[in-house]
C-alpha positions in Angstrom: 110.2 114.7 62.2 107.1 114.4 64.3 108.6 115.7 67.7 110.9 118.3 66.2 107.9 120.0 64.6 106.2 119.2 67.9 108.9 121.2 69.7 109.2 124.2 67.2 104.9 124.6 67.1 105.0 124.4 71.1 107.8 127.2 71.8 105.4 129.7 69.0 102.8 128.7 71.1 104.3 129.4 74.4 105.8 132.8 73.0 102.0 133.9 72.2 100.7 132.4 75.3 102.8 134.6 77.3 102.7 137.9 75.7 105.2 139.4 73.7 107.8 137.0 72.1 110.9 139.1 73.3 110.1 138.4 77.1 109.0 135.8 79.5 106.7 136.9 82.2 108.4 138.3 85.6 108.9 135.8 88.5 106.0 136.7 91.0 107.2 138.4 94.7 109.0 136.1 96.9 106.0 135.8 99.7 103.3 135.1 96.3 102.6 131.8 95.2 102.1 130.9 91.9 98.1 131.7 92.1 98.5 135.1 93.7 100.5 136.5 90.6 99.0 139.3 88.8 95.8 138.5 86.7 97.1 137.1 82.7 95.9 139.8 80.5 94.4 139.1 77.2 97.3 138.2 75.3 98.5 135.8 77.2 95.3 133.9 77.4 94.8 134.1 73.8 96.7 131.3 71.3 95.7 129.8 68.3 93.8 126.5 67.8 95.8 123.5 67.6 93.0 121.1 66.7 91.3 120.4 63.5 88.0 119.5 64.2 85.5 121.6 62.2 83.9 124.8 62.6 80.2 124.9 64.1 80.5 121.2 65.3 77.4 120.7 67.7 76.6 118.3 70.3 73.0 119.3 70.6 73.4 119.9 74.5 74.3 116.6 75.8 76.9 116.0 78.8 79.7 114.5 78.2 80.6 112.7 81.8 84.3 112.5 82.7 85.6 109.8 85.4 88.6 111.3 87.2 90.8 110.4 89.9 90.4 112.6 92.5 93.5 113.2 94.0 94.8 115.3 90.4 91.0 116.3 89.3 92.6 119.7 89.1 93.8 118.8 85.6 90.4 118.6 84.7 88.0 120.0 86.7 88.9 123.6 89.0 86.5 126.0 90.2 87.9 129.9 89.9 90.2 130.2 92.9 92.5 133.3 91.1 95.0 130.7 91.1 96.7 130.8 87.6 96.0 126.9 87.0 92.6 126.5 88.3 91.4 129.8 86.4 93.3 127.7 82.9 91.1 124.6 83.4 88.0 126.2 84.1 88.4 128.5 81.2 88.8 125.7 79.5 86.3 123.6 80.8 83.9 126.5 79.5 85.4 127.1 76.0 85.5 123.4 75.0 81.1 123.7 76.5 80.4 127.2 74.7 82.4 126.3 71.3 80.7 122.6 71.3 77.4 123.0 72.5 77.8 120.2 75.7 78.3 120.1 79.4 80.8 118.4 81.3 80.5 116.7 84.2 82.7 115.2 86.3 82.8 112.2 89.0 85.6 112.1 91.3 87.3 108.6 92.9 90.3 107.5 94.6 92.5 106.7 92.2 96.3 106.5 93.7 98.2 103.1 93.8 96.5 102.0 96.8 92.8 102.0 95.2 93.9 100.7 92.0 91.4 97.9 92.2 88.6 99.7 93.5 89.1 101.9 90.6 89.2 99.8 88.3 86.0 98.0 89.9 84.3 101.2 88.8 84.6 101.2 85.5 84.8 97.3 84.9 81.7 97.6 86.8 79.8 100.1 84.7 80.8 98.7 81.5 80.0 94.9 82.1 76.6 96.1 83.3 76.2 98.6 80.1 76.0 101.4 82.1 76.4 104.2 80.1 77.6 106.3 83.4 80.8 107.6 81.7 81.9 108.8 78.3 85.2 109.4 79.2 87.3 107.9 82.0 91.1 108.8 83.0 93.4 107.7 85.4 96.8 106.7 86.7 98.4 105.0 83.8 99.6 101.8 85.1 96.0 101.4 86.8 94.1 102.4 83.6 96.0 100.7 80.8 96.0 97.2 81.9 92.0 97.3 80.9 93.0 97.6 77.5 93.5 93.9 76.9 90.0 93.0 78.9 87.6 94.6 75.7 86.4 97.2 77.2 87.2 100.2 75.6 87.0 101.5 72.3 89.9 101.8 69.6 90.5 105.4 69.5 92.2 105.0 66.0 88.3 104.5 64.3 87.1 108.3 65.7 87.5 110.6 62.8 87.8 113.8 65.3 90.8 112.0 67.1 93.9 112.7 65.8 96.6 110.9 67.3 99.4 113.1 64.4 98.8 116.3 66.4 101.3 117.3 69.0 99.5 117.3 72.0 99.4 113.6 72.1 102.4 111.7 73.4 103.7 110.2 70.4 105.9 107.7 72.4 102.8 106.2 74.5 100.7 106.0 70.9 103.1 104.2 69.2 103.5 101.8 72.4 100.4 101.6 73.1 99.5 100.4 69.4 99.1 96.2 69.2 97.3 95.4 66.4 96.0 97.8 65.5 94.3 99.2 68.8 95.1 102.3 70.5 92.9 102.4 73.6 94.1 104.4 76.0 96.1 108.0 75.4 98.5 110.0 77.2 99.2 113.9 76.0 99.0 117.1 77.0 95.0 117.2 78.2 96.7 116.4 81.3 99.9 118.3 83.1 100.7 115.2 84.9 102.7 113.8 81.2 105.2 116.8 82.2 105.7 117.1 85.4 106.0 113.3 86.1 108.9 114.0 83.9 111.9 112.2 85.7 115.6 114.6 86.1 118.6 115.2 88.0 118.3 118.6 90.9 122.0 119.9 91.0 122.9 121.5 94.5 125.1 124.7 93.1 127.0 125.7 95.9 128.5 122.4 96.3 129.4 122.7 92.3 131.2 126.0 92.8 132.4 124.8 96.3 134.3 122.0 94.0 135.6 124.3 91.6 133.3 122.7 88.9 130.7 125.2 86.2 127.2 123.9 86.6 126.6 121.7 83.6 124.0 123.2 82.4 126.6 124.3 79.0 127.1 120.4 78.7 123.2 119.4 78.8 122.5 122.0 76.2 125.5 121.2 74.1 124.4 117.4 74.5 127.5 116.7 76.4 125.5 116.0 79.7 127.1 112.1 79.9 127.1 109.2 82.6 131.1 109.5 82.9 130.6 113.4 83.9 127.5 112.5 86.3 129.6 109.6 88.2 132.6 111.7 88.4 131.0 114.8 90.2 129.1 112.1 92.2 132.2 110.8 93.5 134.0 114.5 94.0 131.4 115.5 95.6 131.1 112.3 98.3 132.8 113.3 101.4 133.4 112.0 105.2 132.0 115.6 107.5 131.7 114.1 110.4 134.8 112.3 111.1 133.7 108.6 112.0 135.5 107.4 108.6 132.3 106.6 106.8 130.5 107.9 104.6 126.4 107.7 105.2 123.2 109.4 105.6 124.5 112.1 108.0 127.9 112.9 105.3 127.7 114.4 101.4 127.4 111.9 99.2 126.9 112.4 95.1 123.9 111.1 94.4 120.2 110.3 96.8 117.0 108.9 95.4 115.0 105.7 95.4 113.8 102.9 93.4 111.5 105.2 90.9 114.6 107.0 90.1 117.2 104.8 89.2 115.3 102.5 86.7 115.5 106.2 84.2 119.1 106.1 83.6 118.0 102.5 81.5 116.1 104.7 78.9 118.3 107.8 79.5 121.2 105.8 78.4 119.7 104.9 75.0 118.6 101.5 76.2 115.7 99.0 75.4 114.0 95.7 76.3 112.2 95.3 73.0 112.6 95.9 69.3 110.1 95.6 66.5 110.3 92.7 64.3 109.7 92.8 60.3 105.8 92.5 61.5 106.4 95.7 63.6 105.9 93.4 66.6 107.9 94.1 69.7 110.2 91.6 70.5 113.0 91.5 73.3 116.0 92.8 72.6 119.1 90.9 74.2 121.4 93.5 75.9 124.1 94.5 74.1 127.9 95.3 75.2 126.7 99.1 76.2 124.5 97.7 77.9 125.6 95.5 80.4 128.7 97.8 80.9 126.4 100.6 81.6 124.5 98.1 83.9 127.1 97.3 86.1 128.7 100.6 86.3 125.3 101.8 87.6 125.2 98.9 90.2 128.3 99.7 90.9 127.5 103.3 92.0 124.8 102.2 93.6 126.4 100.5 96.3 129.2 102.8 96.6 129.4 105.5 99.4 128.8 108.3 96.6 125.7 107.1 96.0 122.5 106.6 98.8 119.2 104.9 97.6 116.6 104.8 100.7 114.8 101.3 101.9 110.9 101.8 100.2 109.0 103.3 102.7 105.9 105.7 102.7 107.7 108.5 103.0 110.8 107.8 100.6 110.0 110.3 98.5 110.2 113.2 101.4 113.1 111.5 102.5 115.3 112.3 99.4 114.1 115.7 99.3 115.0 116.6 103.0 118.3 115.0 102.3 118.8 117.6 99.6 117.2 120.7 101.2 119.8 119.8 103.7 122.8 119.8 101.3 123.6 116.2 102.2 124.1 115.6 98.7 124.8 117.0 95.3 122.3 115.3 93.1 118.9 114.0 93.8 116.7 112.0 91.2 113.1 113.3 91.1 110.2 114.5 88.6 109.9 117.6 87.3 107.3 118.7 90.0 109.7 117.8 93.0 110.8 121.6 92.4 107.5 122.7 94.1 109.0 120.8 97.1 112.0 122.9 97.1 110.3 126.6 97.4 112.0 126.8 100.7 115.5 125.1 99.7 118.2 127.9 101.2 120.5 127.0 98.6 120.2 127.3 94.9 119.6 124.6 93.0 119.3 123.1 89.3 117.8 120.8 87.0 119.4 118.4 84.3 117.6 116.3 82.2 119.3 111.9 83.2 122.5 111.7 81.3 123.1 110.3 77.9 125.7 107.2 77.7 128.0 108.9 75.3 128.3 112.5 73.5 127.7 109.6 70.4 124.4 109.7 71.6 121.6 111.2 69.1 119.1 112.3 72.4 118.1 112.5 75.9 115.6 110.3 76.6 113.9 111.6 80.1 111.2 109.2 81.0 107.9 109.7 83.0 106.8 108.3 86.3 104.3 105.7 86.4 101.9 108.2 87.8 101.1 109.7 84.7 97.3 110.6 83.6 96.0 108.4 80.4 92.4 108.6 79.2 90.0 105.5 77.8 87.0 106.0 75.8 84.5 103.0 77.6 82.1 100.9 74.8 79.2 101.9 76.6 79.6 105.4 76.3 76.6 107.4 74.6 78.8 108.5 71.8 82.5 107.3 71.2 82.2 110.5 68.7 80.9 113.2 71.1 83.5 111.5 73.3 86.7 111.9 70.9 85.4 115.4 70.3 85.8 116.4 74.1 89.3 114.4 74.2 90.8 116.3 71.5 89.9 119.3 72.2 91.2 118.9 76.1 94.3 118.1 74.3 94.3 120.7 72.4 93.9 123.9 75.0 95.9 121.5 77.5 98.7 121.9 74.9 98.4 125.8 73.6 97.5 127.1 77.0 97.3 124.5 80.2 101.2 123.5 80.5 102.5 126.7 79.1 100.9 128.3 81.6 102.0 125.6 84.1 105.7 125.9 82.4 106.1 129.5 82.1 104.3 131.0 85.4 104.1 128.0 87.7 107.1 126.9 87.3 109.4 128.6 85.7 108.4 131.5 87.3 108.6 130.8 90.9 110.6 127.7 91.8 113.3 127.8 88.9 115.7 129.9 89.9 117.8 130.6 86.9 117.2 131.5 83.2 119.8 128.7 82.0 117.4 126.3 84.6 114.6 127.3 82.5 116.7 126.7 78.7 116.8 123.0 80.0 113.0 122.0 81.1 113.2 123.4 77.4 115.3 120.5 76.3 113.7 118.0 78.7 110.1 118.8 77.5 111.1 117.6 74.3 113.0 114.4 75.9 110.3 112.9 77.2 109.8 109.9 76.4 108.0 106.4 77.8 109.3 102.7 77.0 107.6 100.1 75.5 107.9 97.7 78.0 107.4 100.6 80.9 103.8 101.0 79.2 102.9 97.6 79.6 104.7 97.6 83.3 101.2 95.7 84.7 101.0 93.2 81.5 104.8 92.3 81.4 106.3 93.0 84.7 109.7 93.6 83.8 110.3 97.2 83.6 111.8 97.5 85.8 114.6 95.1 85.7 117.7 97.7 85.6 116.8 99.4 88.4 116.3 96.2 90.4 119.3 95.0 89.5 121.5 98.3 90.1 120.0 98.2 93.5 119.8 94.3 94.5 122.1 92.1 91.6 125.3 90.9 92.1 127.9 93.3 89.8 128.6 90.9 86.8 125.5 89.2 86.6 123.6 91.5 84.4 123.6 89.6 81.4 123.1 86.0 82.6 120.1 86.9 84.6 118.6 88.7 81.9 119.2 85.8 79.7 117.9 83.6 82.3 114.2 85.4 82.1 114.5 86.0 78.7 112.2 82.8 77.7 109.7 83.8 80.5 109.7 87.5 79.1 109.0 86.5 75.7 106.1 84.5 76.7 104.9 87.6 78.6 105.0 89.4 75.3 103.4 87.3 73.4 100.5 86.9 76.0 99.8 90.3 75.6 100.1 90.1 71.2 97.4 87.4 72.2 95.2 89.2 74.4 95.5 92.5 72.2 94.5 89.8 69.1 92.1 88.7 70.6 
């Protein structure tokens, strides 16, 4: 009941936050980016408060000292470039200061994959030596979260200005994160990054109509968008133009991607590692029938000629995208903010949230990439209370004005190219979704599991290596119960 509410209160919110209901604002000029679109009048800036906390709170001038990562600062901190986004945060920024009475400050680190430990030396650091340096700190989720277990924060469930009901928080990742009665880090809408790390399917149209298929976008809305559809226009599609008599990187083939995007169809399918237990504990969940049919049908494709998934490289990402700006294949696996990356694709393209397993299926289940922003309140923080008051209120503005803006002008306005395009980020926005086990992907290590085998198992062995982990697994999770207990 929670997300459908969630989804009804965000589409009011993005009808006020873009002027009249009846219309969505006009795409900007083909040689304007999104920041060189005309200024957003007064309407479109101006939405009702989603938060709850009271009237005439004050924080009696303090500064409230935010640790960001630096390579996505922007979804906190922007200076006023005219750029749509940047002009969002920093209006923020100021309303949150003007309505509360604080400052915020910011300190910027590296904080991709590759400085995960430095970062996290930073604020291990501060806290052990009761530093009091920052009240709030964010970062890459699978970098962040894994402090949980070492003590260090403080459970956000105790604030009484936090609250974790309201729709701007990810529901999924609060109920995930939750072990005993701790939630110590949150994901949610104070950052963009929880939507456009969203993980779809790009659809190269041409090659649809040049097949004689519709574009599916009347199946993903009707909730027909399945696995048998996606693997049969995947093998269609798969074709020898060069003549050699094989099919590889240099022919059309179905499907391209990497690692990151295979591992989605596991949730997208309706699948899980874990289940709750009569304690509510998670648990592992043996695969079922579904499951291990869906498995080896996947690994299957994989190693098929309809279906390319690059070596890991550094550049595997750009690699899938030039192989479908070059119309070498007919679906690519990427998040939600690939479509920046495609501004100069000549041919049209679309986006479809990961298939569902059956039309039995209640949902799509579109997960988000690891990279994701999550924020942590530290113990030594001046005032876990001034510091919940900032947090929920970023959430708050992120959710009635931040991604709508991002949605609706960014991208929906300049690098989607259709209106039915734009129905479905509707019904992928309120897919998204993040598994248990994909929380805890530092703690438990499994995660990722269906992807690895899709790409590197032997077809058939699904089940019997899963069972042959399984005691290992469960041992993993009931380290973590222990630490979390602890």
């Amino acid at each position: 009941m929670k997300r459908y509410l969630a989804s009804i209160m965000l589409s009011a919110l993005l009808l006020a936050g873009c002027g009249e209901a009846a219309s969505a604002p006009s795409a900007p000029a083909d040689d304007q980016s999104p920041g060189e679109t005309a200024a957003v009048s007064e309407a479109e800036t101006t939405t009702a408060r989603a938060d709850s906390l009271p009237d005439g709170l004050d924080l009696g001038g303090v500064t409230i000292t935010m640790l960001l990562r630096e390579e996505k600062a922007n979804e906190f901190y922007a200076e006023q470039t005219g750029d749509v986004m940047d002009t969002a945060v920093y209006d923020r920024d100021r309303a949150i200061e003007e309505r509360f009475n604080c400052r915020i400050d910011y300190v910027l680190k590296p904080g991709l994959w590759a400085s995960q430990n430095e970062f996290k030396g930073v604020i291990r650091s501060a806290v052990m030596a009761g530093d009091s340096a920052y009240d709030i700190v964010t970062g890459q989720s699978n970098i962040v979260q894994p402090l949980n277990i070492e003590g260090i924060f403080v459970n956000l469930l105790d604030s009484q200005y936090l609250d974790l009901e309201k729709p701007y928080w990810l529901d999924s990742y609060t109920e995930g994160i939750n072990l005993a009665g701790k939630v110590e880090t949150v994901a949610g809408s104070f950052g963009v990054s929880s939507f456009y790390y969203g993980n779809v399917i790009y659809f190269n149209k041409p090659m649809l109509t040049n097949l004689g298929e519709e574009y599916p976008y009347e199946d993903a809305l009707g909730g027909k968008w399945t696995l048998d559809k996606f693997l049969t226009l995947s093998e269609k599609a798969t074709r020898d133009i060069n003549g050699d008599s094989a099919i590889d990187g240099q022919d059309v083939i179905g499907y391209y991607t990497y690692n990151n995007f295979v591992q989605p169809f596991f949730s997208s399918l309706g699948f899980e590692y874990t289940e709750k237990d009569a304690d509510g504990r998670h648990v592992l969940l043996m695969p079922s029938e579904a499951n291990i049919t869906a498995a080896d049908r996947i690994n299957e494709f994989v190693h098929s000629d309809r279906c390319i998934v690059t070596a890991p490289t550094d550049h595997q990402e750009q690699d899938v995208v030039d192989a479908f700006m070059s119309d070498k294949c007919l679906f690519m696996g990427l998040g939600i903010d690939g479509a920046e990356r495609l501004r100069d694709m000549q041919s049209d393209f679309g986006i479809l949230p990961y298939p569902k397993y059956n039309e039995d299926q209640d949902r799509y289940y579109d997960t988000i990439l690891r990279r994701y922003t999550v924020a942590a309140v530290p113990i030594t923080a001046v005032s876990a209370e001034n510091s919940a008051v900032i947090l929920e209120a970023l959430g708050s503005i992120g959710y009635t004005d931040i991604i709508p803006k991002y949605y609706e002008i960014a991208l929906k306005g300049k690098y989607v190219r259709d209106d039915a395009s734009a129905q479905v980020l509707d019904l992928i926005r309120d897919s998204l979704w993040i598994e248990f086990v994909d929380i805890y992907y530092n703690d438990l290590g499994f995660s990722d599991f269906f992807a690895d085998y899709a790409v590197n198992g032997k077809t058939g062995t699904y089940a019997s290596t899963y069972e042959k982990n399984s005691k290992q697994w469960t041992k993993k999770l009931e380290a973590l119960y222990s630490a979390a207990e602890g």
